[in-house]
N, CA and C atoms as a LAMMPS dump frame, in Angstrom:
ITEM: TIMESTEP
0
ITEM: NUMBER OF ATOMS
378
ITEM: BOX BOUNDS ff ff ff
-5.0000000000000000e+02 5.0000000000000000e+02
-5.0000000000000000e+02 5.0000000000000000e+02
-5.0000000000000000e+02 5.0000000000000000e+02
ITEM: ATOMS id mol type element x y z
1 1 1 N 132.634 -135.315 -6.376
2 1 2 C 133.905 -134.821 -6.858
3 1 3 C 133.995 -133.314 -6.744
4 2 1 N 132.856 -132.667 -7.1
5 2 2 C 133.047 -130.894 -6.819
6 2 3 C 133.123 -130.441 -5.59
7 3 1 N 132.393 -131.473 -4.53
8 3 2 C 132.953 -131.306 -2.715
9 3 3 C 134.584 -131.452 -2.716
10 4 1 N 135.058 -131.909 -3.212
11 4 2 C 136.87 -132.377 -3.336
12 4 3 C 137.403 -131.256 -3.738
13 5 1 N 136.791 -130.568 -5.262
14 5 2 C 137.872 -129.723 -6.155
15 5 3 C 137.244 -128.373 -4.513
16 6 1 N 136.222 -128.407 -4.328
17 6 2 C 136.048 -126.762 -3.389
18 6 3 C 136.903 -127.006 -2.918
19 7 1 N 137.281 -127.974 -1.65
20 7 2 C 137.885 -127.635 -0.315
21 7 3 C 139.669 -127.348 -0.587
22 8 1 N 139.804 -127.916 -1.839
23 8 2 C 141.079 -127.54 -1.99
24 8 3 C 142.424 -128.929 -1.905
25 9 1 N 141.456 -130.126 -1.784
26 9 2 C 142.554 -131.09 -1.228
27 9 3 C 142.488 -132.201 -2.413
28 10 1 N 143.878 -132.195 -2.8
29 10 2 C 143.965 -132.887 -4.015
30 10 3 C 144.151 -134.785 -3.668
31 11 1 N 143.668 -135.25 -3.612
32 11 2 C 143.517 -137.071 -3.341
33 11 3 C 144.837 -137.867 -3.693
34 12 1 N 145.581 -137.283 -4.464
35 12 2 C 146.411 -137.94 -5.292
36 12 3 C 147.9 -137.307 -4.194
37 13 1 N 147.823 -136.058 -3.947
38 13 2 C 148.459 -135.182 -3.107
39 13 3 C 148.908 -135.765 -1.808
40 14 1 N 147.507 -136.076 -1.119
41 14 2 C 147.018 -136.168 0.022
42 14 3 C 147.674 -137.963 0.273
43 15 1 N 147.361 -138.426 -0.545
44 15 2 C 147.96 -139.702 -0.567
45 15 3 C 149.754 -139.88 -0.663
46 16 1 N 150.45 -138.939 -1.087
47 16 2 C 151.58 -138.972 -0.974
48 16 3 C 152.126 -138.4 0.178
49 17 1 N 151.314 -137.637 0.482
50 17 2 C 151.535 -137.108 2.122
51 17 3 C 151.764 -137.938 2.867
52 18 1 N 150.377 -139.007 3.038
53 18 2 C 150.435 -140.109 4.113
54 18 3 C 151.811 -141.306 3.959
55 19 1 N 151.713 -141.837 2.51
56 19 2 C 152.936 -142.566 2.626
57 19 3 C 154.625 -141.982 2.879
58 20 1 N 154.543 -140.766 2.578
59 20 2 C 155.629 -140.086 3.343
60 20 3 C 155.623 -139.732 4.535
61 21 1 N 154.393 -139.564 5.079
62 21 2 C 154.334 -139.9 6.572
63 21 3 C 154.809 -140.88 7.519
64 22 1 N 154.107 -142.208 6.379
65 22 2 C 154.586 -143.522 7.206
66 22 3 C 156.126 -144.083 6.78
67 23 1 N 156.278 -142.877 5.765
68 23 2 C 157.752 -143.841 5.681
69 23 3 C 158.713 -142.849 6.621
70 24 1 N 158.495 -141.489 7.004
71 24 2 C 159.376 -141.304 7.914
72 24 3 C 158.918 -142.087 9.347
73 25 1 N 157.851 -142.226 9.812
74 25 2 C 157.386 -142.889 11.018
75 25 3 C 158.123 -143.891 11.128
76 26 1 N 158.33 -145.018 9.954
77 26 2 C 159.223 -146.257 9.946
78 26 3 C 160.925 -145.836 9.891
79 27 1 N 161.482 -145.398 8.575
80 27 2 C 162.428 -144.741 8.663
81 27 3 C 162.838 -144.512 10.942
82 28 1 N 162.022 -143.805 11.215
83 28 2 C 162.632 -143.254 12.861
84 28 3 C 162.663 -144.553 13.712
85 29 1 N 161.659 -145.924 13.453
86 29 2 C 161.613 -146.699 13.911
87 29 3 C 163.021 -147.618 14.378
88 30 1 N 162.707 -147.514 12.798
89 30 2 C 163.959 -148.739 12.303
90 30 3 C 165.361 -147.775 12.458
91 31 1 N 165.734 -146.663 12.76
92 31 2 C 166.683 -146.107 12.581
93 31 3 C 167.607 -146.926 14.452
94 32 1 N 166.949 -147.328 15.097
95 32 2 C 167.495 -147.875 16.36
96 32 3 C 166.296 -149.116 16.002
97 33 1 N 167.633 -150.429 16.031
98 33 2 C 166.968 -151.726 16.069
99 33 3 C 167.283 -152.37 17.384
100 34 1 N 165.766 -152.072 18.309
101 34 2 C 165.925 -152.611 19.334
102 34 3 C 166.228 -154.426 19.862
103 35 1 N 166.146 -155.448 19.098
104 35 2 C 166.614 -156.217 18.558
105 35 3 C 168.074 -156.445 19.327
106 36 1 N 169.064 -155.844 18.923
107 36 2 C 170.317 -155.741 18.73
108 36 3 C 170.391 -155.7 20.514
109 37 1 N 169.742 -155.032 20.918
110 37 2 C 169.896 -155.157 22.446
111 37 3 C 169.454 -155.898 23.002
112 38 1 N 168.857 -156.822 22.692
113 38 2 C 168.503 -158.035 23.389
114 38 3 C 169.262 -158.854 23.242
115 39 1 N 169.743 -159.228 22.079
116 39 2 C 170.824 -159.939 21.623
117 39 3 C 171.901 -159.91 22.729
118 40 1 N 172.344 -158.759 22.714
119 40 2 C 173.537 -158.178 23.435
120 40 3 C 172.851 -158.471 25.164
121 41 1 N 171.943 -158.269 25.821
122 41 2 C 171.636 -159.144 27.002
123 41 3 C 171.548 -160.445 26.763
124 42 1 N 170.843 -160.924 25.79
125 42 2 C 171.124 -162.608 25.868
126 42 3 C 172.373 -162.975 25.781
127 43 1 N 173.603 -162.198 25.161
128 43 2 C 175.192 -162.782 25.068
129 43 3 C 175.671 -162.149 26.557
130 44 1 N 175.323 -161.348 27.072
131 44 2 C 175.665 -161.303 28.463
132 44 3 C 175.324 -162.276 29.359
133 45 1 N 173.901 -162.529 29.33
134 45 2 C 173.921 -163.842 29.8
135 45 3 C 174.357 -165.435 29.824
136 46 1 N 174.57 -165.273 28
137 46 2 C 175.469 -166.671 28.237
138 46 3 C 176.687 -166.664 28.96
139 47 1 N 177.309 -165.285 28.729
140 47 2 C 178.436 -165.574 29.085
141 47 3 C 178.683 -166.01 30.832
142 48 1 N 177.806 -164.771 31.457
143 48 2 C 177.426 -165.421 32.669
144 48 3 C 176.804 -166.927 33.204
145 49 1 N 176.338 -167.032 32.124
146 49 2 C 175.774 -169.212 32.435
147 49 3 C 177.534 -169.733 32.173
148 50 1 N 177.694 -169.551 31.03
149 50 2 C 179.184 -170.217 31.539
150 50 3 C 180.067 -170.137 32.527
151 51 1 N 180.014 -168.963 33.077
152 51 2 C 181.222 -168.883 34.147
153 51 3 C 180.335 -169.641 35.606
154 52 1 N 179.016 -168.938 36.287
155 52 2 C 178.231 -170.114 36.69
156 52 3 C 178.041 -171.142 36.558
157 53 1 N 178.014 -171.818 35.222
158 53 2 C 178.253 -173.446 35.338
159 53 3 C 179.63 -173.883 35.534
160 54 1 N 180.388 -173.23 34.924
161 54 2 C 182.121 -173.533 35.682
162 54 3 C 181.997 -173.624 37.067
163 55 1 N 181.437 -172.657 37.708
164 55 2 C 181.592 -172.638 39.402
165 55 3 C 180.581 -173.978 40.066
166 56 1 N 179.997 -174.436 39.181
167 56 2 C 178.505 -175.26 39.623
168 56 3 C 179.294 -176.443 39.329
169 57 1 N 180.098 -176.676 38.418
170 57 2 C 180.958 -177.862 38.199
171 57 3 C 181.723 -177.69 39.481
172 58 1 N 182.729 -176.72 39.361
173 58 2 C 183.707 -176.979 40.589
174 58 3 C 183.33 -177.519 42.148
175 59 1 N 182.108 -176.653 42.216
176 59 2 C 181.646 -176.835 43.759
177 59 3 C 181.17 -178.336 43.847
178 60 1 N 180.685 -178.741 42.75
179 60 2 C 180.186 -180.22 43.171
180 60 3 C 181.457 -181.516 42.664
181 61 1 N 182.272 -180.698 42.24
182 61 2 C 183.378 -181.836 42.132
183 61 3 C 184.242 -181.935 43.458
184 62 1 N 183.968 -180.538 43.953
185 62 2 C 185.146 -180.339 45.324
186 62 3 C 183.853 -181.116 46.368
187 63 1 N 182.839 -181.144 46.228
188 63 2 C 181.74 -181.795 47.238
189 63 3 C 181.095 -183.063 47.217
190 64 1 N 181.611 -183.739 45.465
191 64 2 C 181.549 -184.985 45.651
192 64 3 C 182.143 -186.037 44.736
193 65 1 N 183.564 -185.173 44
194 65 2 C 184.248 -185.46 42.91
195 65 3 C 185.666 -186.703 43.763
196 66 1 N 185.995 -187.226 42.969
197 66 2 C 187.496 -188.093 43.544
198 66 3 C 188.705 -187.441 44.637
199 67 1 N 188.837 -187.76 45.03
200 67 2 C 190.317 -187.016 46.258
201 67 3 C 189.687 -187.418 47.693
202 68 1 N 190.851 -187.023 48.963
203 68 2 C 190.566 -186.86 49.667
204 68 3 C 189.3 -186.425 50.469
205 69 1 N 188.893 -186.834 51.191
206 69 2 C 187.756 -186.146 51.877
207 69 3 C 188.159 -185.731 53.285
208 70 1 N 187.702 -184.801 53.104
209 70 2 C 188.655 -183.521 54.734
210 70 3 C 187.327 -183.162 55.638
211 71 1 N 185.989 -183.479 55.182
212 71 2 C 185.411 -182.902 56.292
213 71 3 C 183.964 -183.762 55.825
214 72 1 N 183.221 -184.134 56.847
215 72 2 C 182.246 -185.337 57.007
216 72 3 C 181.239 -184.576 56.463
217 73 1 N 180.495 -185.106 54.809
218 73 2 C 179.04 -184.558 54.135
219 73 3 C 178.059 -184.297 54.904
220 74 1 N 177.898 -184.092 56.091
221 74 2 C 176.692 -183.264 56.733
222 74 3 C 175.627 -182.375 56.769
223 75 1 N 176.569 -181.582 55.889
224 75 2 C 176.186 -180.139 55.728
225 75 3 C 175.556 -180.148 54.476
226 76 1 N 174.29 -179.121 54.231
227 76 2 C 174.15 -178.981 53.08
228 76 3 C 174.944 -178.629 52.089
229 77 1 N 174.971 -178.427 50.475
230 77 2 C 175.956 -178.284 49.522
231 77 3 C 175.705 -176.18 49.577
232 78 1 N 176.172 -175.652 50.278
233 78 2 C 175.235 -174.149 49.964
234 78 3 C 176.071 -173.692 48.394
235 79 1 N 177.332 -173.813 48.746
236 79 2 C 177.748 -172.813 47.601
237 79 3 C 177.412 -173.732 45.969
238 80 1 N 177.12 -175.362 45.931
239 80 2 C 176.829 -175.422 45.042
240 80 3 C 175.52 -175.095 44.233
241 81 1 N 174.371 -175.02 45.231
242 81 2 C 173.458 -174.897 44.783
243 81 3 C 172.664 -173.427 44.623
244 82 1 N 173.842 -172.493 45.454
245 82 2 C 173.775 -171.249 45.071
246 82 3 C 174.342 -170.548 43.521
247 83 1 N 175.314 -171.087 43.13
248 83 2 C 175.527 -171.352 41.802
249 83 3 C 174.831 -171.904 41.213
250 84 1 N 174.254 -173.144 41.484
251 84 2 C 173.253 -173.706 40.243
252 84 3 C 171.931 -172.856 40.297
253 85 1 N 171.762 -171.96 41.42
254 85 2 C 170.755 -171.431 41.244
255 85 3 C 170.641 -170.147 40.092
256 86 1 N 171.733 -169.156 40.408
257 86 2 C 172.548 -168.523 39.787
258 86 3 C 172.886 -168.66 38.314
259 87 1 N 173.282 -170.319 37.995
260 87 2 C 173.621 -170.521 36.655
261 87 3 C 172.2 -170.817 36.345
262 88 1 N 170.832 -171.646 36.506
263 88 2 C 169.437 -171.268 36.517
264 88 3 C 168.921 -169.921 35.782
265 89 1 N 169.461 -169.305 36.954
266 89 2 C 168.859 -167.682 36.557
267 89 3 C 168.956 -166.889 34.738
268 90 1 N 170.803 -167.094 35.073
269 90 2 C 171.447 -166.799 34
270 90 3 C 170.918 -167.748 32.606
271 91 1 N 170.263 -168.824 32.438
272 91 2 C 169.51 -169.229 31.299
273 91 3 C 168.565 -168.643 31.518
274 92 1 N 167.652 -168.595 32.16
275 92 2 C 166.157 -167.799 32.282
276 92 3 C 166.193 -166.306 31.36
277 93 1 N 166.943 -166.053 31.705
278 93 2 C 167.356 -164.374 31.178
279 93 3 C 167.974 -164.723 29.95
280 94 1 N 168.986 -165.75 29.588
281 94 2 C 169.518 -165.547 28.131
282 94 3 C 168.382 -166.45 27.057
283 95 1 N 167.536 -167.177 27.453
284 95 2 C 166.125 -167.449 27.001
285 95 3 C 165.291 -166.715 26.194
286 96 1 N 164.974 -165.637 27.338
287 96 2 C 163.739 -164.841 27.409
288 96 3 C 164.414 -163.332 26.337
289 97 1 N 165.807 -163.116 26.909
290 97 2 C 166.234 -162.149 25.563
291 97 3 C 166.823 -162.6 24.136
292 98 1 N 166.787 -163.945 23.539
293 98 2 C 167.03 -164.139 22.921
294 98 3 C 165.76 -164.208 21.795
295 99 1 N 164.688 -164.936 22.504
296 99 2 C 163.581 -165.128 22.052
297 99 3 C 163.013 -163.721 21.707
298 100 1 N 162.707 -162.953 22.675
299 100 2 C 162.758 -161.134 22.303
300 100 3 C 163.337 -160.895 21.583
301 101 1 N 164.502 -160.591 21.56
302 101 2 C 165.38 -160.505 19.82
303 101 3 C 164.915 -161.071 18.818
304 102 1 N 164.339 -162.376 18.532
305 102 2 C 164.115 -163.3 17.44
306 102 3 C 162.5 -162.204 17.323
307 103 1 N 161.688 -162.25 18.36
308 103 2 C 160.241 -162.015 17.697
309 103 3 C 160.777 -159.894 17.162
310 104 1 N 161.75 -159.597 17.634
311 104 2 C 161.643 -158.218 17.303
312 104 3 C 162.333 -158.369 15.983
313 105 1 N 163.347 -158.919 15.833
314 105 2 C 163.857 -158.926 14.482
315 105 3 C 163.313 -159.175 13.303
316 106 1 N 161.875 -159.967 13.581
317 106 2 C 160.636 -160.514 11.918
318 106 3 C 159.923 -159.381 12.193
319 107 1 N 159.914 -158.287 13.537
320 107 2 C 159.39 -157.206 13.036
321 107 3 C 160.084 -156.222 12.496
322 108 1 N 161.278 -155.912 12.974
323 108 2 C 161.966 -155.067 11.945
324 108 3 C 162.005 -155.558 10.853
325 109 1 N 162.483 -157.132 10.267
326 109 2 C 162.112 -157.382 8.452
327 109 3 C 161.195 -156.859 8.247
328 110 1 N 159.498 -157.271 8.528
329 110 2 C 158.824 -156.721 7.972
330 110 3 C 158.696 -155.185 7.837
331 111 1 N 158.634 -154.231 8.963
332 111 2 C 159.074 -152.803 9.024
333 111 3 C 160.154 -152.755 7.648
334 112 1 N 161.076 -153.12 7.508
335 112 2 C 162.004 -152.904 6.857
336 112 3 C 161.786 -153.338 5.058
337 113 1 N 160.748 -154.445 4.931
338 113 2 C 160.344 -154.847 4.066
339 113 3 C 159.395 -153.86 3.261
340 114 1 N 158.617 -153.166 3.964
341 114 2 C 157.342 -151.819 3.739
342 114 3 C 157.973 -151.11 3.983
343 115 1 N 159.387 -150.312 4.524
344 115 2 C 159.801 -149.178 4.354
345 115 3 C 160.696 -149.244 2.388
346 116 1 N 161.071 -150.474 1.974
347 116 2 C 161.517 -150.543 0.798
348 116 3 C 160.156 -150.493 -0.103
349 117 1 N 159.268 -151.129 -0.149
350 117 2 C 157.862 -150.491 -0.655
351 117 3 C 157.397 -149.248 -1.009
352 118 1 N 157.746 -148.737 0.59
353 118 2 C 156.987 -147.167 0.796
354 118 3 C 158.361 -146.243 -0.192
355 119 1 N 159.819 -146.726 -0.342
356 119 2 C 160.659 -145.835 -1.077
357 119 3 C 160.514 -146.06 -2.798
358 120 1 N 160.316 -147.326 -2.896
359 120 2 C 159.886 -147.399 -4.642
360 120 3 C 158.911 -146.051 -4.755
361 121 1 N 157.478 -146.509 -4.223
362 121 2 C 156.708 -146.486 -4.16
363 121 3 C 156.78 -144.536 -4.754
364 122 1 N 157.138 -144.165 -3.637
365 122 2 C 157.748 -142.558 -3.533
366 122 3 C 158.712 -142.145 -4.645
367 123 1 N 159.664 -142.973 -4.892
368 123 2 C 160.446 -142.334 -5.648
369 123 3 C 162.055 -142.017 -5.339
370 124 1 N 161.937 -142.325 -4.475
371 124 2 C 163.194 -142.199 -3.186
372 124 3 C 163.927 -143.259 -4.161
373 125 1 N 163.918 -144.1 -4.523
374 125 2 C 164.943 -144.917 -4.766
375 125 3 C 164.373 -146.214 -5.692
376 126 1 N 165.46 -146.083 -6.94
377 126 2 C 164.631 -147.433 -7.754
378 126 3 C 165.048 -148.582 -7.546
């Protein structure tokens, strides 16, 4: 304890330092919830799977839906399956950022859970 009182550094001090440390560190974290942008690519992407599956419907109704037939099935289907590839894609991506959003968002709770800790804690707020 008399190595402590020499050097000058009070424990009790020093400890409020650090949790005001980590609560601005969190505080800057959480101040942009990256989260929110994934979200916002995964709703870009749905919206793009819908309009791709609209076109993935059309092409295969015009290629093998009721009506007239004007020109002999020979040919491969290109434009439908360039759309279904397309509407494919567009889930892959609204998947993968949605799921990103979900695992970033239980980290901002928790972040957000220990930044209300770290403000009791301090004094910041009862």
């Amino acid at each position: 304890m008399a190595g402590l009182a020499a050097t000058g550094v009070d424990p009790a001090r020093d400890g409020q330092a650090g949790l005001r440390a980590e609560h601005d560190r969190l505080s800057a974290r959480l101040a942009v919830r990256r989260s929110i942008d994934s979200v916002r690519v995964g709703a870009y992407a749905s919206f793009l799977l819908v309009v791709t599956g609209g076109l993935t419907l059309k092409f295969a109704w015009d290629r093998w839906g009721w009506g007239p037939k004007l020109a002999p099935l020979s040919r491969a289907p290109v434009l439908f399956l360039l759309a279904l590839g397309l509407a494919v894609a567009c889930l892959a991506v609204a998947v993968v950022a949605f799921r990103k959003a979900r695992r970033l968002g239980v980290e901002e709770d928790r972040d957000f859970a220990r930044l209300q800790e770290l403000r009791k804690e301090l004094g910041i707020e009862s």
